[in-house]
MITORBA-54974 format. One record per atom (N, C-alpha, C, O, CB): x, y negated, z. Coordinates in steps of 0.2 Angstrom, whole numbers, plus 5000, padded with zeros to 4 digits. Glycine has a CB too. Layout:
<pts>
PT    X    Y    Z
PT    X    Y    Z
...
</pts>
This chain:
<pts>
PT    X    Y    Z
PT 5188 5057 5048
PT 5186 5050 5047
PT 5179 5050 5043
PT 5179 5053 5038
PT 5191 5046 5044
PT 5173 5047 5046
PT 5167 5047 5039
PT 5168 5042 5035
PT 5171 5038 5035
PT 5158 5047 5041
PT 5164 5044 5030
PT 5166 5044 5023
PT 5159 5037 5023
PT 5154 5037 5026
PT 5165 5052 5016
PT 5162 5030 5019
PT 5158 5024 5018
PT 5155 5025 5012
PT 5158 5029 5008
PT 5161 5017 5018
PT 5150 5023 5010
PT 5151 5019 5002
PT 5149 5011 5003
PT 5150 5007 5008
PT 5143 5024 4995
PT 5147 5010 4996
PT 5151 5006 4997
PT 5144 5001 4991
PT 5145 5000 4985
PT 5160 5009 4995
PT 5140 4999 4992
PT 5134 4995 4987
PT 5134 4988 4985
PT 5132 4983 4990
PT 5127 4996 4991
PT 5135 4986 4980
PT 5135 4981 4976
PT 5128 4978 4973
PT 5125 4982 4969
PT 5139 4983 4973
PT 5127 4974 4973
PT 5122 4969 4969
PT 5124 4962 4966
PT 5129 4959 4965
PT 5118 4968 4973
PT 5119 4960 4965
PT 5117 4953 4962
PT 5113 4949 4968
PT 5107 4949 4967
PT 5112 4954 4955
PT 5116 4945 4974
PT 5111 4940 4976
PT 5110 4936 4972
PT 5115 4934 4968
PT 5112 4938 4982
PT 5102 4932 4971
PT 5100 4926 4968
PT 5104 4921 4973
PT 5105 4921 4979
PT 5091 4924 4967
PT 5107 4915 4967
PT 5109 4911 4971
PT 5105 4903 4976
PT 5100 4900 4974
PT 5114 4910 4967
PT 5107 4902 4979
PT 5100 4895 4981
PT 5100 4891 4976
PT 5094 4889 4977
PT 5103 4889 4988
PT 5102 4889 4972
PT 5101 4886 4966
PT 5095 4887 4963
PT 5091 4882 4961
PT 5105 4886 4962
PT 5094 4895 4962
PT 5089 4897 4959
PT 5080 4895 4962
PT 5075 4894 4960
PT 5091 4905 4958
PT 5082 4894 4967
PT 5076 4893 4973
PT 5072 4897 4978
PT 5068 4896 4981
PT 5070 4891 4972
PT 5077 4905 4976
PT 5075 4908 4981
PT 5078 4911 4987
PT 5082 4915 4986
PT 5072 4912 4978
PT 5078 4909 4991
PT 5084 4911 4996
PT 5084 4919 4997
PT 5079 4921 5000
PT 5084 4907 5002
PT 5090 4924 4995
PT 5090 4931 4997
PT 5087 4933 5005
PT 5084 4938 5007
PT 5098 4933 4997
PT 5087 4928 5009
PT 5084 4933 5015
PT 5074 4932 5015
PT 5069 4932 5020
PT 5088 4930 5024
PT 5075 4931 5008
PT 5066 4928 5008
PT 5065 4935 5002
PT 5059 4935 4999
PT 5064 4916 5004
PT 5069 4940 5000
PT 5068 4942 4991
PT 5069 4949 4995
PT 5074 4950 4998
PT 5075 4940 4982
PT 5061 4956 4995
PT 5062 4961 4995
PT 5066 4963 4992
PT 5071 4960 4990
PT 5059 4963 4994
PT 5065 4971 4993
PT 5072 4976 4987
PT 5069 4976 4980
PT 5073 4977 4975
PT 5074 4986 4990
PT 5062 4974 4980
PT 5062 4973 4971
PT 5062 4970 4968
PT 5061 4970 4962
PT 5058 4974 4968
PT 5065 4963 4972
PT 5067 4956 4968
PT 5061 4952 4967
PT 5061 4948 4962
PT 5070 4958 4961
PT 5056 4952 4971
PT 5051 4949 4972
PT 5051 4944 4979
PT 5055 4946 4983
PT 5048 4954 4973
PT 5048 4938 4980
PT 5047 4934 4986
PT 5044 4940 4989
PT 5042 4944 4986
PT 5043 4927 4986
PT 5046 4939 4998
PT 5043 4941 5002
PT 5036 4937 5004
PT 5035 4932 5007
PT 5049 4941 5005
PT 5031 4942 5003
PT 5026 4939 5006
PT 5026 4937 5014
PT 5031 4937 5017
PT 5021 4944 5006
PT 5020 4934 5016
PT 5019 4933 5025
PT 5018 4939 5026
PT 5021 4942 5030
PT 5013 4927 5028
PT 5013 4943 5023
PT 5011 4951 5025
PT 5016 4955 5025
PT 5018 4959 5029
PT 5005 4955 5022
PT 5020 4954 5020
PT 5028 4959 5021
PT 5031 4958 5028
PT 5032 4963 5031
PT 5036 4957 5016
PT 5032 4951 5029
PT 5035 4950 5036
PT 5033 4953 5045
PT 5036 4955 5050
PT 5034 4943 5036
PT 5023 4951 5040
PT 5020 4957 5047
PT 5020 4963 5046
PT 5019 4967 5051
PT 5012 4956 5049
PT 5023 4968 5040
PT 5021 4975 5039
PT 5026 4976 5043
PT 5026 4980 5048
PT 5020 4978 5032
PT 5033 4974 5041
PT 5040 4973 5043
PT 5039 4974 5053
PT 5040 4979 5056
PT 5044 4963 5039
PT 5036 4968 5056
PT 5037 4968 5062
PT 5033 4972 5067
PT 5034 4974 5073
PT 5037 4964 5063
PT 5026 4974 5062
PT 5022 4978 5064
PT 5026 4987 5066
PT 5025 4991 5071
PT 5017 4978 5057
PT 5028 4988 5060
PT 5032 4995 5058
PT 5039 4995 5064
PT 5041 4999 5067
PT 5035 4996 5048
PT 5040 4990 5064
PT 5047 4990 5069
PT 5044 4990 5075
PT 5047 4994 5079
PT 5052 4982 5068
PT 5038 4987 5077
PT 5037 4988 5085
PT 5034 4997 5087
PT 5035 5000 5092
PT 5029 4982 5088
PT 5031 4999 5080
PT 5028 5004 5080
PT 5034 5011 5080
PT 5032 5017 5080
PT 5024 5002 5075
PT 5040 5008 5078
PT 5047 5012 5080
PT 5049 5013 5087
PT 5051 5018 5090
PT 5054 5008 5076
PT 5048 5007 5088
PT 5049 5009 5095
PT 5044 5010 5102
PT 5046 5011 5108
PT 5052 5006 5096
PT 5040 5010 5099
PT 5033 5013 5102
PT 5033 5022 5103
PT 5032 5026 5108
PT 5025 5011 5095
PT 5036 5024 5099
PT 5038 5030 5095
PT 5032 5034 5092
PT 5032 5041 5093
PT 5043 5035 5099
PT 5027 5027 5089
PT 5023 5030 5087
PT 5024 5035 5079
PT 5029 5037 5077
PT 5019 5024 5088
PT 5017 5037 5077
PT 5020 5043 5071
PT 5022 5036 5064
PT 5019 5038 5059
PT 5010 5051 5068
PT 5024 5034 5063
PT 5024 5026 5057
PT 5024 5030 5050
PT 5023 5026 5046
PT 5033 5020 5058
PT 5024 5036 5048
PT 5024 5038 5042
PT 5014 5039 5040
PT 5009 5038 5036
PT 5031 5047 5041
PT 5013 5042 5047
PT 5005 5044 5046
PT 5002 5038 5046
PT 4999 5037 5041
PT 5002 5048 5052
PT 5003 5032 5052
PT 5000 5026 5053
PT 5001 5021 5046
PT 4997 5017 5044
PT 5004 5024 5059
PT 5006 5023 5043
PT 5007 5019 5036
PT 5002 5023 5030
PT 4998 5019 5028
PT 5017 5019 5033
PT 5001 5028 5028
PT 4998 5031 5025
PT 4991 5031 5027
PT 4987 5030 5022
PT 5001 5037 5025
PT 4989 5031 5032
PT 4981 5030 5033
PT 4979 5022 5034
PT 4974 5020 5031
PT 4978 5035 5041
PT 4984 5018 5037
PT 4982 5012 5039
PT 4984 5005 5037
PT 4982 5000 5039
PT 4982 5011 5044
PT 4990 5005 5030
PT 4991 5003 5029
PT 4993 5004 5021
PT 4993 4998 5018
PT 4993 5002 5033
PT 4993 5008 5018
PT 4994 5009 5010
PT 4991 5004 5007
PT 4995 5000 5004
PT 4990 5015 5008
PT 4983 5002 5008
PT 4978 4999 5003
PT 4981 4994 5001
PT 4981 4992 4996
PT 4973 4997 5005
PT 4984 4991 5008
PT 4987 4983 5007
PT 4992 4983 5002
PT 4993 4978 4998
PT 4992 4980 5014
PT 4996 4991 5000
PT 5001 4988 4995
PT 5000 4989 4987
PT 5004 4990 4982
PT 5008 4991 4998
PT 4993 4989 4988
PT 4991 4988 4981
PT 4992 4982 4977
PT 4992 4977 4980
PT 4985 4988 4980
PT 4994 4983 4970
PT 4997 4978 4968
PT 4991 4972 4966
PT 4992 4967 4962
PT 5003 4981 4962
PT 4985 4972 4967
PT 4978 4969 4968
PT 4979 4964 4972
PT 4976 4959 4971
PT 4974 4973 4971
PT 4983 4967 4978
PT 4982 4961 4984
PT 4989 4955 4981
PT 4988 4950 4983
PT 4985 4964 4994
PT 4992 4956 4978
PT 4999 4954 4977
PT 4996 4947 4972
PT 4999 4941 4971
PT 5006 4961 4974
PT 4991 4949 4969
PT 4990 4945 4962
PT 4987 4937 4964
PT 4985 4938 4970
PT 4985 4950 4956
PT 4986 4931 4962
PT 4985 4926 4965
PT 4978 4927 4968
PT 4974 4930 4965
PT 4986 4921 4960
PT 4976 4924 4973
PT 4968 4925 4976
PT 4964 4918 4969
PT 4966 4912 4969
PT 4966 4923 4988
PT 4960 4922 4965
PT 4957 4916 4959
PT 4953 4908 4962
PT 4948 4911 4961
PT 4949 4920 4955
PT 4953 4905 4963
PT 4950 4899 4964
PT 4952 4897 4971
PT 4950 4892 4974
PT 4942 4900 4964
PT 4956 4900 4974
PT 4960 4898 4980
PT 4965 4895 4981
PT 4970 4895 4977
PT 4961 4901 4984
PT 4965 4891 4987
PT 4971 4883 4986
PT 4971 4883 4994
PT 4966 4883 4997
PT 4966 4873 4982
PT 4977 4884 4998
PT 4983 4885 4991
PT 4983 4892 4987
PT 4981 4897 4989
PT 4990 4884 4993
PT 4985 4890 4982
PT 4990 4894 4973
PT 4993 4900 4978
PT 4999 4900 4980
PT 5001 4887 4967
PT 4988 4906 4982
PT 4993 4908 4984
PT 4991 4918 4983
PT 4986 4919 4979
PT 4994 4905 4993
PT 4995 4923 4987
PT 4991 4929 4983
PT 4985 4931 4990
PT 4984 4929 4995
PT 4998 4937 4980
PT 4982 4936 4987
PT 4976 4936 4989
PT 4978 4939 4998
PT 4977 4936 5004
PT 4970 4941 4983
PT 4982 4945 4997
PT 4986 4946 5004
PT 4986 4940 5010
PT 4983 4940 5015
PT 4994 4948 5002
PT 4990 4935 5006
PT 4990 4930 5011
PT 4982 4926 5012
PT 4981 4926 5018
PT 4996 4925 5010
PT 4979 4924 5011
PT 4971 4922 5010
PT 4967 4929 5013
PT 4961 4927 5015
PT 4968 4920 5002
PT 4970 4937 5013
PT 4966 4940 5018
PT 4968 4939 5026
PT 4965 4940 5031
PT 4965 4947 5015
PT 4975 4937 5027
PT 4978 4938 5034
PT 4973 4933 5037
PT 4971 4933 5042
PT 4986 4937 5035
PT 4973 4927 5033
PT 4974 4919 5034
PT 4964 4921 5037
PT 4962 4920 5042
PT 4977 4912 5024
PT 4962 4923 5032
PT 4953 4925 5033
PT 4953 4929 5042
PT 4949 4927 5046
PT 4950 4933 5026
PT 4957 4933 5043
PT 4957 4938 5048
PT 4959 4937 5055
PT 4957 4940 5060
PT 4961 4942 5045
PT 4963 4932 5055
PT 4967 4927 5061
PT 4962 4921 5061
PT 4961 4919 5067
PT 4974 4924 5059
PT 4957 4918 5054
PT 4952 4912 5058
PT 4946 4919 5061
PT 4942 4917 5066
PT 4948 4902 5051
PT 4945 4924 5058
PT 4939 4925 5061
PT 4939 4929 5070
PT 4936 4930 5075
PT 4935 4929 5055
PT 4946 4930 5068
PT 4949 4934 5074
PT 4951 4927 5081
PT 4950 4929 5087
PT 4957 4940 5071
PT 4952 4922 5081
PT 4951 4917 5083
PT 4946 4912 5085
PT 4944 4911 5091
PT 4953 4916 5082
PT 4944 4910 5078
PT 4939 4906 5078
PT 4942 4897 5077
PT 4939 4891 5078
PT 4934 4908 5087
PT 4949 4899 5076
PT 4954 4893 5074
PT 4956 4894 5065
PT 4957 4899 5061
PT 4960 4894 5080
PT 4957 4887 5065
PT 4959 4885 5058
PT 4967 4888 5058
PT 4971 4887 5063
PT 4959 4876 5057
PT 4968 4892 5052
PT 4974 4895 5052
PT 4979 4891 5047
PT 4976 4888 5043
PT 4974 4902 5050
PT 4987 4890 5047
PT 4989 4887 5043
PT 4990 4893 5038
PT 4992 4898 5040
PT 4993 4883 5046
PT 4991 4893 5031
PT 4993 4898 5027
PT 4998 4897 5026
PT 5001 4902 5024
PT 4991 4901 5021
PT 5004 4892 5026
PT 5008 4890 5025
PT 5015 4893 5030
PT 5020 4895 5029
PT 5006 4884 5025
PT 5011 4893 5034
PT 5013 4895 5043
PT 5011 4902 5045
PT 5012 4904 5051
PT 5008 4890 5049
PT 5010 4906 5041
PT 5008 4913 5041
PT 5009 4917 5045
PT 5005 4920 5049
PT 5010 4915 5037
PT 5015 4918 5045
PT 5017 4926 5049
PT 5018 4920 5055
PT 5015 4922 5061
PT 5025 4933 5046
PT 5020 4917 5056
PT 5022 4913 5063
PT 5017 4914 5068
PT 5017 4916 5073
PT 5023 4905 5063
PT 5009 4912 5062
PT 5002 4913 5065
PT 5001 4918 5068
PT 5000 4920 5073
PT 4998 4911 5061
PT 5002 4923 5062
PT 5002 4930 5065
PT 5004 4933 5073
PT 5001 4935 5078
PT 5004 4934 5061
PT 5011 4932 5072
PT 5016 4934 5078
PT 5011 4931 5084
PT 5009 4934 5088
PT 5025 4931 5078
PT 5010 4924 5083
PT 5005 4921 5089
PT 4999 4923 5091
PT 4995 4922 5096
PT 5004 4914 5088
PT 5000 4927 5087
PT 4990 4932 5088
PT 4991 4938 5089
PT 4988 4940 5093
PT 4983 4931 5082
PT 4995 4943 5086
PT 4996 4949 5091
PT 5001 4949 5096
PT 5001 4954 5099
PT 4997 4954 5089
PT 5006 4944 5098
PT 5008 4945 5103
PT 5012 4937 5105
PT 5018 4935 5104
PT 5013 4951 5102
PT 5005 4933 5108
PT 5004 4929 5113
PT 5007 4928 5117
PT 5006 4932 5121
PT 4999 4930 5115
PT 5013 4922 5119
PT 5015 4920 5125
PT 5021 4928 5126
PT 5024 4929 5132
PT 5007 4919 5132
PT 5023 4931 5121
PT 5025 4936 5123
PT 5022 4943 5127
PT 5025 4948 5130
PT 5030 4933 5125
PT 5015 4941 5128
PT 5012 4949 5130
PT 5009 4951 5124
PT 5006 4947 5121
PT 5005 4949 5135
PT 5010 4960 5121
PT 5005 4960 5115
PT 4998 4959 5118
PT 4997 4961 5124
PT 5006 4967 5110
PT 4993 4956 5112
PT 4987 4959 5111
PT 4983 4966 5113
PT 4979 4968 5117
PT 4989 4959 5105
PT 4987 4968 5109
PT 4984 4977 5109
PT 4989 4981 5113
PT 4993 4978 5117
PT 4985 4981 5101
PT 4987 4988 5112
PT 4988 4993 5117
PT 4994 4995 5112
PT 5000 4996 5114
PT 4982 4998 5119
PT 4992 4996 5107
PT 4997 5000 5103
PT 4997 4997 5097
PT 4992 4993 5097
PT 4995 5008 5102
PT 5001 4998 5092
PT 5000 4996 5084
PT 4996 5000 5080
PT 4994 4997 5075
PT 5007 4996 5080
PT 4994 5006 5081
PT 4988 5009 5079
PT 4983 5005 5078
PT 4980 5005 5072
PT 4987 5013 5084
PT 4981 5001 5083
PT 4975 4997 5085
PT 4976 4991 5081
PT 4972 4989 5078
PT 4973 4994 5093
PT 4982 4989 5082
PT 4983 4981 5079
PT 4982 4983 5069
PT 4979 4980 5065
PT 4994 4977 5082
PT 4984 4989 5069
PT 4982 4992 5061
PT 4976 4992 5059
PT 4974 4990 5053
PT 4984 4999 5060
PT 4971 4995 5064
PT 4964 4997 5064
PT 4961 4992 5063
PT 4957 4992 5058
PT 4962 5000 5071
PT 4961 4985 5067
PT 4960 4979 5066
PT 4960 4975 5059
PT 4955 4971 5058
PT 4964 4976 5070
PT 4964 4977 5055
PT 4966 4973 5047
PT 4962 4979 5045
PT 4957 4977 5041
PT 4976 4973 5044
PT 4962 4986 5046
PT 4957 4990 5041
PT 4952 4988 5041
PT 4948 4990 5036
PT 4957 4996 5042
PT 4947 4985 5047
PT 4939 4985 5049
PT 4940 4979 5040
PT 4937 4979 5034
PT 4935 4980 5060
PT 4945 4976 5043
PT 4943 4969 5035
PT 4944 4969 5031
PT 4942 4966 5026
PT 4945 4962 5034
PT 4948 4976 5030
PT 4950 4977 5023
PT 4943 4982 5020
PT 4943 4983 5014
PT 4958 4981 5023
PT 4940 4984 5023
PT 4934 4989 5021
PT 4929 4983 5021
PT 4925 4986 5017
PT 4933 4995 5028
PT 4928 4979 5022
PT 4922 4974 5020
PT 4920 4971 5015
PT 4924 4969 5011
PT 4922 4969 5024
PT 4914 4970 5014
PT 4914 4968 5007
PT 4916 4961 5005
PT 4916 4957 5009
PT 4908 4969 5005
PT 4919 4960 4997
PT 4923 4955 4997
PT 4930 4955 4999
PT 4934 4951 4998
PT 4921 4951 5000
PT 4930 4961 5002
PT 4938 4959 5003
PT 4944 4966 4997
PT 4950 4967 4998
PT 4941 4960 5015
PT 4939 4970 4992
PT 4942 4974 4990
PT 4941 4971 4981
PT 4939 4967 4979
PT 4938 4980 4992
PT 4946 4977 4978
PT 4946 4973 4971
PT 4942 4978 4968
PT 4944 4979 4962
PT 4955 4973 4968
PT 4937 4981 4970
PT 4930 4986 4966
PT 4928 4981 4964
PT 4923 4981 4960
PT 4924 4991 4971
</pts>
């Protein structure tokens, strides 16, 4: 018979205001970009693409704790991560994005009416690095 274990914690309760299926594993809110890195990596599992390499070259920067911190003079009160996605979807459209509505927005822009976008998540990664490399959008 295999052997279980057996993991215990502390969920925050709704009282508190944050709801557990919204709080990573470090006890932090879950960003809108957690949500796309989350669905990004998951399509990219089953792509059977390489996701340890792809995360290391094309996604790392994002999880600097830079992006996490509030974006200064932006309204909404939000961290800068989300004000780079929110930048990335109006210029990649040419439509007003909601930040509020974030990853919903997102999912609607790489994969449209249920066809993806891209060819691969490789590309859909490649795409966030062009903006992440531009100026203004780094914490030099």
């Amino acid at each position: 018979m295999p052997s279980m274990s057996l993991l215990c914690g502390k969920i925050p309760s709704q009282r508190s205001g944050t709801n557990p299926r919204q709080v990573h594993s470090k006890g932090e809110p879950l960003l809108a970009m957690d949500l796309v890195r989350n669905n990004i990596f998951h399509r990219a599992e089953k792509q059977d693409a390489p996701v340890e390499d792809l995360y290391a070259k094309l996604w790392d920067p994002l999880d600097d704790m830079w992006w996490r911190e509030p974006a200064p003079n932006a309204r909404p009160h939000r961290p800068r991560l989300d004000h780079f996605l929110a930048h990335v979807l109006t210029a990649e459209t040419g439509k007003k994005i909601s930040v509020r509505e974030l990853y919903a927005e997102y999912r609607a822009f790489a994969v449209p009416k249920g066809k993806p976008r891209f060819d691969d998540v490789e590309h859909e990664l490649q795409l966030l690095e062009r903006y992440v490399n531009r100026p203004g959008f780094t914490g030099e």
